[in-house]
Each structure stands twice: as C-alpha cells, then as structure tokens.
N, C-alpha and C positions, 0 to 999 in steps of 0.2 A: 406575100405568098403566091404558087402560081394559081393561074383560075382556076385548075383543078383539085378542090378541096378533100381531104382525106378520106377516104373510103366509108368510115362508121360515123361521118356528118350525116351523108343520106340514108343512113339505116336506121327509118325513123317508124318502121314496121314493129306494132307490140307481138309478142314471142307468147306463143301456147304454153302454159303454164302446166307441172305436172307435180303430185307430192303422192310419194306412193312409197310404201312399208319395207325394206329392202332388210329387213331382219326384224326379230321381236323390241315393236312400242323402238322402230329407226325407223326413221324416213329421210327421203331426198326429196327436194325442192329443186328443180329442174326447169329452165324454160330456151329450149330450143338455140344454145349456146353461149346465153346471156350466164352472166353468173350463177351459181350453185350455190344451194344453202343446204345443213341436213340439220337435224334435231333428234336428240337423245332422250328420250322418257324417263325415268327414271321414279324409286321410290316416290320420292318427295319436291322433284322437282325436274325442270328441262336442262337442257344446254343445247342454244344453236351454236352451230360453227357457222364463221362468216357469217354476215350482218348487214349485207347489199348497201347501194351508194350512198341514199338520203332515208330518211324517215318514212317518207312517204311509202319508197319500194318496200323497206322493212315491214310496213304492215302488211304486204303480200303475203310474208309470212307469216306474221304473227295471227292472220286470220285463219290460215292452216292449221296452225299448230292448236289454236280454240276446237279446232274440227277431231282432234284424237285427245286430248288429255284438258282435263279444265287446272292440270297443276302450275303453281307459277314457273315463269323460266328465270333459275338461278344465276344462269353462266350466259356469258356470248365469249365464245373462243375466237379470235383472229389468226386465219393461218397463216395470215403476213399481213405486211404494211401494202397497197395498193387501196386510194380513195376509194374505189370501184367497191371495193370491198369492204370498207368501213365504218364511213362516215355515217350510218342509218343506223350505228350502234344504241344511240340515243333512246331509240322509238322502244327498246324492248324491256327497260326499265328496271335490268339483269342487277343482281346484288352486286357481281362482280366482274367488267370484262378485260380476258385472258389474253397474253401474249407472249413472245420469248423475249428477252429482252433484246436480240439485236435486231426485231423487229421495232419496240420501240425505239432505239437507237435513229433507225430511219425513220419513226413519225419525228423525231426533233431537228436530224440531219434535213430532209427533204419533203416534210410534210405539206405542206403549203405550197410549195413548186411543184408536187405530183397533182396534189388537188386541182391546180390551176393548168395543168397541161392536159389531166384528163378529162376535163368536164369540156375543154375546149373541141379535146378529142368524138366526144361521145355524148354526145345531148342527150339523147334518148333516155342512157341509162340514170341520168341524172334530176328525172323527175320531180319537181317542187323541192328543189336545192334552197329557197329560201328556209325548207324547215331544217337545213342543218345548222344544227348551236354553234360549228365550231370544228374542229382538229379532234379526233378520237385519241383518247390517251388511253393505253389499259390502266385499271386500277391495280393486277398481279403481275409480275413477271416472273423468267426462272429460265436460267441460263442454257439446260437440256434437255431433262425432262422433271416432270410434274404429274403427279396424281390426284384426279379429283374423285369423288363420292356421291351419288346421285342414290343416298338413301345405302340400301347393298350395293348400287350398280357399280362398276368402276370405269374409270375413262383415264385412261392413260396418254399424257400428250408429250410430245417428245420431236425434237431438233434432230434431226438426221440427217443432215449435211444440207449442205446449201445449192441450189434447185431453181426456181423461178427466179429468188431473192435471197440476201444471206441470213433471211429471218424465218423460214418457210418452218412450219410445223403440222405435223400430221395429228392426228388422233385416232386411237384406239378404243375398240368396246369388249374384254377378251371373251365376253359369255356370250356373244351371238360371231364373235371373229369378223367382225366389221371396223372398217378404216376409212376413214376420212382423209383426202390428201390433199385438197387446197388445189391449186394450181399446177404443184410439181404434175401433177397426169391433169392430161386433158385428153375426151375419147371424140375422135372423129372431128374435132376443132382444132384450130389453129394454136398454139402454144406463144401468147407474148411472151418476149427475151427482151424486152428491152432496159431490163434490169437483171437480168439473168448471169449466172456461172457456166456456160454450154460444156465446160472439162469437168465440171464437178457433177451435172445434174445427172449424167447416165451411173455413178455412182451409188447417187441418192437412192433412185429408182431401182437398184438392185436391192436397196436394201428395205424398200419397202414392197417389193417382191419377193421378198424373204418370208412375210408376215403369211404369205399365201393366203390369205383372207378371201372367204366366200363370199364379199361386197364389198363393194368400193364408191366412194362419191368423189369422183370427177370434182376439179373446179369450175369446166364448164363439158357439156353435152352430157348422155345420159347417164343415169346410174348403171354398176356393173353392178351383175348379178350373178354369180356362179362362178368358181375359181379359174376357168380355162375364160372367160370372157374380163375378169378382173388383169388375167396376164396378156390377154387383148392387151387391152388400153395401155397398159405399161410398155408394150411392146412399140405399140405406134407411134407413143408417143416419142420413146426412145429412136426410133429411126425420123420420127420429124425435125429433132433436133439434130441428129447426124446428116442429116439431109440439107439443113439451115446451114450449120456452120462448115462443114467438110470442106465446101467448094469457095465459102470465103477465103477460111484458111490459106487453100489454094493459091488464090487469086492474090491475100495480100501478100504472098509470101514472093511473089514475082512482081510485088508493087504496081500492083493496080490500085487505082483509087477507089473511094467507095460506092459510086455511081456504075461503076464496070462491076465490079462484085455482087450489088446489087442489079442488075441486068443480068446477070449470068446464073447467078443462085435464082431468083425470081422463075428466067426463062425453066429450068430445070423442075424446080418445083410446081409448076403450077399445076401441068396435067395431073398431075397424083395430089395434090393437096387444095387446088384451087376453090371447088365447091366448099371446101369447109367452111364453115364459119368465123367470120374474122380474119382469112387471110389476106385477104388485101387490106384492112388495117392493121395489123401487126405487120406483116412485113417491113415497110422501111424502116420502123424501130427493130426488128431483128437481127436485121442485116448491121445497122448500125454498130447493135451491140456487139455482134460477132467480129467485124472489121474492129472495134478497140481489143476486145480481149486477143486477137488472133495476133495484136501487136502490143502486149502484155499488159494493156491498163486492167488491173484485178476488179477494181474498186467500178462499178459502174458509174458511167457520169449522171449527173443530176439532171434528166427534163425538167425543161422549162416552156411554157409557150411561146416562147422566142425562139427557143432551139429547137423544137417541132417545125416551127414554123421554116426554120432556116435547112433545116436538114430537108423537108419534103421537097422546098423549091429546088434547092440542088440535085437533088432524086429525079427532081422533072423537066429538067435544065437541058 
C-alpha cells in the first residue's frame, strides 16, 4: 500500500453524540457523521433501526434508549448489509432482527469480505471488535415490504429500489409521518457508493420524497426535522451523486482510466463537498464504483482488503 494510508485510518477523533425526540416517543441517535441509529417507542415495546459496528458502540445506544422508555426492545431493523452497521446487533438482545432478503443475500454473498475490508478501513468505528460473536444474520426477512406492530403503533418497512445497496430499506411510522432512510440520504455528509446503484438511487430518492414526511433520519449527519429541510437532504444528496458519477461517466466514455476520473471528479468536487464528513474516505471507493457501473458491471464487485488495498495505491500511483 502507498505510505499514505486512507483517510478514515487517522480519524481517530470520538464524535459528539446527540439523541433527541424528532416526533412522538422517535428519536435519533446522531453523532457528527458517524453512523445513525433511531428508535421507535411503542405500546409494548422499541425497535432500533440499524445496530452500529460492535457491541460495545451498540451500548451507546441502548443506554439512551434506558434514558426515554424502560420498555424492552423487540426489533433491530437493518437498513442493509454494511458491517459498519451491524455487526453490534448482538448487544440489543432484540426478539427478532429484521431485514430484506437481498440484504441477506449479501451477509452470505460478501459478508466476511465487507467485515474485513471495513474494519481495515475504519478503526475508530470499530471499538472492542473482540466483542463481536460473529456475521449478523437476520432472524425475519421479506422480499418488499413488511409490517410490524409495536402494541397499536405501526412501522411499515419496505424496499424501494436499490440506493446505497441492492438491499436498502426504509422505515415508516404513519402516525407521527416519520421515515427512516438508512444510507439512501445522507445530510451534509459524504454518500459511500462503493456498493452503490448511481442510475437507480435518484430513483429511489424520488420515491421516498413522495412520503413528504415531517422527519427524517439520515444514515449519517443530522436529523431532518420539518418537510422543506427533509426535502433538503433528499435534495443534496441527489446532486452529490450526480455530481460523483456525471463526470465519470464522462471520462469513461472517452476511455480514460480510473485514476484520471478519479483526478477529475475528485478536483471538481471537493470545493463544494470537501468539508463533509467522510469525503476523502469514500471517495476512491466511489469513483471506483462509478468507473464499473459507467462500463456496465450492474452487480457491484466485492471489497476485499486486498482490493482496497490495491485500488488506493493505484489512486496514488
């Protein structure tokens, strides 16, 4: 690898944590562009969505969640396959956890090789990794959508095109009109692709701008609160992506290789996107991804920490 190790090695800075009511007995779990978690109160019991990296991070939450409701938490929803986002399922002791099934498809396709490329990636977020048992597997799956019950409350989860990943699911709350979107939005952060659909996800994002929902939880930066600040985020995010991939396109399409494309898209972006959070680690994976799909591979390839490894140095080559 070259000497210059990936961007989110040295982001070893802990992140202000934030959990705060974004509709009735909803909250978001927020910490300054680290992953996002929220939780659902309900009659008789919780549901988190998303489930942070190890056990350990997961008790962040779960000592929050002791702070509003002493009820148990029934559910952990996964809004997709990303370790980042899972493997701390363990710690919540959830009756049941939730997923689409071609989310699981990808914990059996790439599970183990995502693990191991993103912990390589991202130390920080993977605090007391000894306490993970193992590969998160959901115990439900369901092909589109699914309705759960949280006493009267209802939480409708549901597959709406493919987004981040081809497993991406949102969640719905329809008595306070609050949405959960995983990864597909991110507000004022950087959007990883590098498992991404870039033709499909502005899509997606139409159609969960549809819901016009008076809050939103981001996958990572802050909660949206109010419908013209919820169609923020949708908004930004959708030009970050059109922003990523456009000028690939571009470039592959006159057969530049990926190193030029990544030079060129990078130079373009940074002024407007650079302070975000996590741009300069996502980027070489975004670029990446976009230089395959822009030359038809649908199916994203598999990271591996060899192939991180191998794609950076050529990036710095």
């Amino acid at each position: 690898m070259s000497a210059k190790g990936f961007a989110s090695t040295g982001d070893m800075a802990e992140k202000k944590i934030t959990f705060s009511e974004i509709g009735p007995d909803i909250y978001a779990f927020t910490a300054e562009g680290d992953p996002n978690a929220a939780v659902i109160v309900g009659d008789d019991g919780c549901l988190v969505f998303d489930a942070q990296a190890t056990p350990a991070m997961a008790n962040s939450v779960i000592e929050r969640v002791k702070t509003v409701t002493d009820k148990p938490i029934k559910y952990v929803v996964l809004s997709h396959y990303h370790a980042v986002r899972v493997l701390g399922a363990s710690a919540y002791q959830a009756q049941e956890i939730i997923a689409s099934e071609k989310c699981r498809a990808m914990v059996a396709e790439r599970g183990k090789e995502d693990w191991d490329s993103e912990y390589g990636r991202f130390p920080r977020l993977f605090r007391a990794a000894e306490s993970i048992p193992g590969l998160t597997w959901p115990t439900v799956t369901f092909p589109d959508r699914m309705t759960l019950y949280l006493g009267k409350r209802r939480v409708d989860l549901a597959h709406i095109g493919r987004a981040h990943t081809a497993g991406d699911i949102i969640a719905h709350v329809p008595d306070a009109n609050v949405v959960f979107s995983g990864d597909i939005v991110e507000y004022k952060s950087a959007c990883y692709c590098g498992d991404a659909h870039f033709t499909d996800w502005p899509g997606t994002l139409a159609r969960l701008g549809a819901f016009k929902a008076e809050a939103l939880v981001p996958g990572r930066g802050d909660a949206l609160v109010g419908a013209d600040t919820v169609a923020e985020g949708i908004a930004l995010t959708r030009d970050f992506l059109r922003d990523t991939y456009a000028p690939v396109k571009r470039a592959a399409a006159r057969g530049a290789p990926l190193k030029e494309c990544f030079d060129e898209a990078t130079a373009a972006m940074r002024p407007k996107y650079g302070s975000w959070p996590i741009f300069e680690h996502c980027q070489p994976f975004n670029i990446a991804r976009a230089y395959d799909e822009a030359q038809g591979i649908d199916t994203p390839r598999i990271w591996t920490a060899e192939r991180d490894r191998a794609m950076w140095a050529a990036l710095q080559g």
